[in-house]
N, C-alpha and C positions, 0 to 999 in steps of 0.2 A: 504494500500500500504506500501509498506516497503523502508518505507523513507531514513533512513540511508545506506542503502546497494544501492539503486539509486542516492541516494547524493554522495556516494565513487565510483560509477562506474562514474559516467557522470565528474567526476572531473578528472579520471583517463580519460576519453576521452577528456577532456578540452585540460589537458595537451600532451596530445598523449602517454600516460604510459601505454595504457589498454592493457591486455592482448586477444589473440583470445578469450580464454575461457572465459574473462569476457565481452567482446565483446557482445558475443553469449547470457550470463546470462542479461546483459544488452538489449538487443534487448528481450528477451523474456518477462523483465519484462514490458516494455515498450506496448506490444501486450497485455499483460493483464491486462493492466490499460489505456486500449486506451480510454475508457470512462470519464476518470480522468486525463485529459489532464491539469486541472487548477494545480493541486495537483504536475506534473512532473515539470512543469512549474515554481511551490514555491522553488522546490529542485534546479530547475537551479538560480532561483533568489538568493538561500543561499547562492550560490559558491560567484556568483558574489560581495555580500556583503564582503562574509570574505578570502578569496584566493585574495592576493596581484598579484597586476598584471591582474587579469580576469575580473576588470572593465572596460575592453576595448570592449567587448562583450553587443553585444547591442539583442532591441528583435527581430531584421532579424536574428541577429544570433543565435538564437532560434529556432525560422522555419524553419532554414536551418536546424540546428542539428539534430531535430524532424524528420523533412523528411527522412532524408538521414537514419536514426534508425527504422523509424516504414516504410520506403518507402515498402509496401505490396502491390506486382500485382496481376492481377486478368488474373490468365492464360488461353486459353481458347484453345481448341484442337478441331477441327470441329463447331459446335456448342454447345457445353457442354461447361457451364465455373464452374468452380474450383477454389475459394477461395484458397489460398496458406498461411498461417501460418509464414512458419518459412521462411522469406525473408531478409537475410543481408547482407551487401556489406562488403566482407571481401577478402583481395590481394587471389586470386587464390582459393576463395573460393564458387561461387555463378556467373553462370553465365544465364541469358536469350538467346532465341534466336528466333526470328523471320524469318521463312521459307516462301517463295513462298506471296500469295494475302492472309493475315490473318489470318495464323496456328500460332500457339506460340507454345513452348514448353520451359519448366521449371523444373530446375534439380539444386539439390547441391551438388558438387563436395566433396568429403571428399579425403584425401589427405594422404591416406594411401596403396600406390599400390609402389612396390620397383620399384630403378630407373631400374635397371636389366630389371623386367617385364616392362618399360619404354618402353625400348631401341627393345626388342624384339618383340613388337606389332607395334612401326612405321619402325623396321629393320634397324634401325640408330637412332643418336639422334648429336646433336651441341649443345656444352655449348654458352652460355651467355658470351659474352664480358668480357674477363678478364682484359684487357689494356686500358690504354689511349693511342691509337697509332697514333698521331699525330705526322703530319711533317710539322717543321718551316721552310720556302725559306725566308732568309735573304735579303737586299738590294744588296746585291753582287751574287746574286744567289747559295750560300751556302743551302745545305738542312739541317736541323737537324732532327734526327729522338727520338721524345721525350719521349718514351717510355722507350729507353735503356740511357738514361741520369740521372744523378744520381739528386739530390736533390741540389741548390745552383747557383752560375752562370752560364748560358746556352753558353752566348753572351756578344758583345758589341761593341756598334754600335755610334761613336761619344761620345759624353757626356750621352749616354742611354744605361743602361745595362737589359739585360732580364734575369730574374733569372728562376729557376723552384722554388717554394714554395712549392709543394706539389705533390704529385701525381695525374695530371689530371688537375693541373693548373701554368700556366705562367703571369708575373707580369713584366711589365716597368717600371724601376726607374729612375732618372735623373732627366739633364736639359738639355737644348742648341737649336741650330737649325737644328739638324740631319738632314738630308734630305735622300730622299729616303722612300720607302714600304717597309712590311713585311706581306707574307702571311701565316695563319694559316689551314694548309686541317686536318679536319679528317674523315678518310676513312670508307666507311659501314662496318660493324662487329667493330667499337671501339667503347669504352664509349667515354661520353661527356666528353669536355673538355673545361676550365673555364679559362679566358684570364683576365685578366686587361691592358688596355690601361694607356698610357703617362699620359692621365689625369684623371684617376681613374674610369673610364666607364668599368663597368665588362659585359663582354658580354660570353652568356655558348653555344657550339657548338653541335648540333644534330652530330649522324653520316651519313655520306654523307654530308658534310657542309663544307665550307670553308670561310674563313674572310679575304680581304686585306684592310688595313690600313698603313696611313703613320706612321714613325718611332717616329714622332715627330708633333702635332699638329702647327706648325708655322705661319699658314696663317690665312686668316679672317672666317674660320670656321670648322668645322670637320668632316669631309666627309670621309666613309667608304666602302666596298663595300662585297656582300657577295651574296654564290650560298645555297642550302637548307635550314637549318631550324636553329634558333639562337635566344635565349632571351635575351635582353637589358635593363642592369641598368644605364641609361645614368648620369653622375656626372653633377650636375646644372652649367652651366657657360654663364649666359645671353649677354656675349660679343662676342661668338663664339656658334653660332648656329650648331647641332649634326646633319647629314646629313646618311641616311642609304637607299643604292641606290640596286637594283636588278629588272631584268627582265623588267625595262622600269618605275618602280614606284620607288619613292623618300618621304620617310618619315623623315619629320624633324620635332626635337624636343630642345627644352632648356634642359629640365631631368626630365626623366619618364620611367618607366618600360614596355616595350611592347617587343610581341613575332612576328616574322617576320617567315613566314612557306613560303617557296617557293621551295620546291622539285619537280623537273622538274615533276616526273613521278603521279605527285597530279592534275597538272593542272592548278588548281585556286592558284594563289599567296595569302595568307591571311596577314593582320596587323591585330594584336590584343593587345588591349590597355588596360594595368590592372590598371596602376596609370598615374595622369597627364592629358594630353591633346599633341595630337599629329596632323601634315598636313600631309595627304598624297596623292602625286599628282602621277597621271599619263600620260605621254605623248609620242607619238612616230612621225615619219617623214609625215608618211601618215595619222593620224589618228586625229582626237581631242584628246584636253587633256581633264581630268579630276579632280579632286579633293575635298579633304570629310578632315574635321576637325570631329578626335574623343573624345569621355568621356569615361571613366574608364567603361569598359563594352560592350563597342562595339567593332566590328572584320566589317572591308572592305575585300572585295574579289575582285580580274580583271578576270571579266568573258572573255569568249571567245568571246563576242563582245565588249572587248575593254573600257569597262566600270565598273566601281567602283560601288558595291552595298553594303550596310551597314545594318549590323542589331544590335540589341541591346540585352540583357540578354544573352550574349553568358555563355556556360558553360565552367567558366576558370580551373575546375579539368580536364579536357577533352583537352584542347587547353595547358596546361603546364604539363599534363600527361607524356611527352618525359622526362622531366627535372626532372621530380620525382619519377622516377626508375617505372612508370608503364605503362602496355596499357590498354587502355583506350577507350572503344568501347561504342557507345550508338545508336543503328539501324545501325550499321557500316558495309557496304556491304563486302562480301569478299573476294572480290579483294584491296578493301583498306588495311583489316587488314595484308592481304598476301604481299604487298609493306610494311610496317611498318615493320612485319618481316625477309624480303628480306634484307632490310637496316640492320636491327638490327642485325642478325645473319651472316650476308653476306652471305646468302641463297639465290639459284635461284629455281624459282617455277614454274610448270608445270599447267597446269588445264587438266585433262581428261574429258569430258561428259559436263555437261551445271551448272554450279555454279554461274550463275550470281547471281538470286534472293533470296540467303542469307544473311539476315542480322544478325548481333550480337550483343547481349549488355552485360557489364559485365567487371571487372577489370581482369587483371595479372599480376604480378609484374615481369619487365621485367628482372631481374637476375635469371628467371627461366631459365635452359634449354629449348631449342625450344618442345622438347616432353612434358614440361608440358602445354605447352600455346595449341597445337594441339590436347591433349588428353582433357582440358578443352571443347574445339569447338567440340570434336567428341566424344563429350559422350551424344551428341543427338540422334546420330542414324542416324543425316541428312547428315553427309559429313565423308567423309574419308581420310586421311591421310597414303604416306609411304616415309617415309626419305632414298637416299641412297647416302652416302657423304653430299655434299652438297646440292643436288637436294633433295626437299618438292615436290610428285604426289598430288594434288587435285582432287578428285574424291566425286558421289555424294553417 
């Protein structure tokens, strides 16, 4: 085995430096030493000893890495199955798909068709979010529209000033007893957008999502409120407990990182708990309550009857895929992925003929234009695609 050269690759993927193509050289060498798993294994132990910083890295994170490099499906088309080789998970590189009661089909996308010929095969095509176009509604009912704001102070509100720090993020500074909300929308077709609160709680907004909180934490604890989808760094403060309320469920926490998915057109509300420990109850006028205390790992849902189900080994590349510029599909039916990019593009979608029973697996990096994510899904054969304007036809 050639030690060195899988020593410099798996380091360049430690650190996230690798490139596609060594990506690829890496995943192949990997397939040909699958027999010699103790051997890849030494290579990762090396890093670990001598690369400052990567003793953080334990042997789960080993199996994970392993998996995810040599992850090889076994595709199967009628009854024939077919050993597949060369399987990597690469942004917009590699996608699965799962058709109908147990066809698979398996293809790797090469990324080499001009946008031109793009544009001319779905007869339209919609970029990918270029703004942050969110609108601040002040205490006083003032709108800000934060896209065309320049960088520096926004506002100011009491002894609390809102500044813009960046583009795509807003930060509260101060002190005092402000009183009063402030709500933060942003609207389908924007990028996320990244808030800091009064007391250091970074919370990053889906689109389609909005956030109301108070201007100023003053009272005995910190209670927020919010419609679609939104991750939370909650700042530790065991004297004021962190209160995050939507759709009839109330998850409260001291400080922990979880992702809260409640977009109406989903259904299921999800909490999903990456660090920490979180309550989350649910209660309504007619109904029992409910409630589930999480561990790092597990994701509750309020099903349609009114009740909190929990499960455990959720996949959190899957569940913070929004937040990390990609999609993120795994058996993923296709009208789910078809909402995800309704929002994303602010794209309205049509279905022609019967598309229910597709499902998809597979990344896309959502800064593609929508033609690239649609020509990935429709280079099975199994669905078709035509864009005009806005409108995405789904056909099979």
């Amino acid at each position: 085995m050639k030690n060195e050269r899988i020593y410099y690759l798996l380091l360049q993927y430690i650190e996230s430096r690798i490139s596609e193509a060594e990506f690829y050289e890496l995943t192949e060498l990997f397939l040909e030493e699958q027999g010699n798993e103790d051997a890849m294994r030494e290579a990762f132990e090396e890093i670990i000893m001598q690369t400052p910083g990567a003793d953080t890295y334990s042997e789960a994170d080993w199996d994970h890495i392993y998996k995810k490099i040599i992850a090889k499906p076994v595709v199967r088309i009628a009854s024939e199955r077919i050993t597949q080789r060369r399987w990597f998970r690469w942004a917009a590189a590699v996608l699965v798909i799962l058709v109908g009661s147990g066809t698979w089909f398996f293809f790797h996308a090469q990324k080499n068709s001009t946008a031109i010929a793009r544009v001319s095969k779905f007869g339209g095509d919609v970029k990918a979010p270029q703004q942050h176009k969110a609108i601040l509604t002040l205490a006083n009912g003032k709108q800000i529209t934060l896209d065309s704001t320049g960088i520096g102070s926004v506002a100011k509100e009491g002894g609390i000033g809102i500044n813009k720090v960046a583009e795509g993020q807003i930060a509260y500074t101060g002190n005092g007893e402000t009183p009063g909300k402030n709500t933060l929308i942003v609207p389908v077709g924007s990028r996320p957008m990244t808030i800091q609160l009064i007391d250091g709680t970074r919370v990053w907004l889906d689109a389609g999502s909005s956030l109301t909180y108070p201007i100023a934490f003053s009272g005995s604890d910190r209670s927020v409120e919010m419609t679609g989808q939104a991750y939370f760094e909650v700042a530790k403060n065991p004297a004021k407990k962190f209160y995050v309320r939507v759709g009839g469920i109330t998850t409260e926490v001291l400080g922990t990182h979880f992702n809260v998915n409640a977009h109406q057109d989903e259904g299921d509300i999800s909490v999903t708990l990456l660090e920490g420990s979180v309550n989350v109850r649910f209660s309504s006028p007619d109904r029992a309550s409910s409630e589930v205390r999480l561990k790092p790992g597990q994701q509750t849902q309020l099903k349609a009857n009114s009740r909190l189900k929990t499960t455990s080994g959720v996949d959190m590349e899957k569940v913070m895929a929004w937040k990390n510029g990609l999609f993120y599909f795994d058996r993923t039916n296709i009208r789910v992925i078809m909402r995800q990019v309704a929002r994303w593009y602010d794209a309205d979608i049509v279905y022609q003929g019967d598309v229910e029973q597709m499902d998809f697996s597979g990344t896309v990096p959502s800064k593609e234009n929508i033609s690239e994510v649609l020509k990935m899904l429709e280079m099975t054969g199994a669905i078709h695609f035509r864009v005009e304007g806005r409108t995405v036809y789904v056909t099979k």
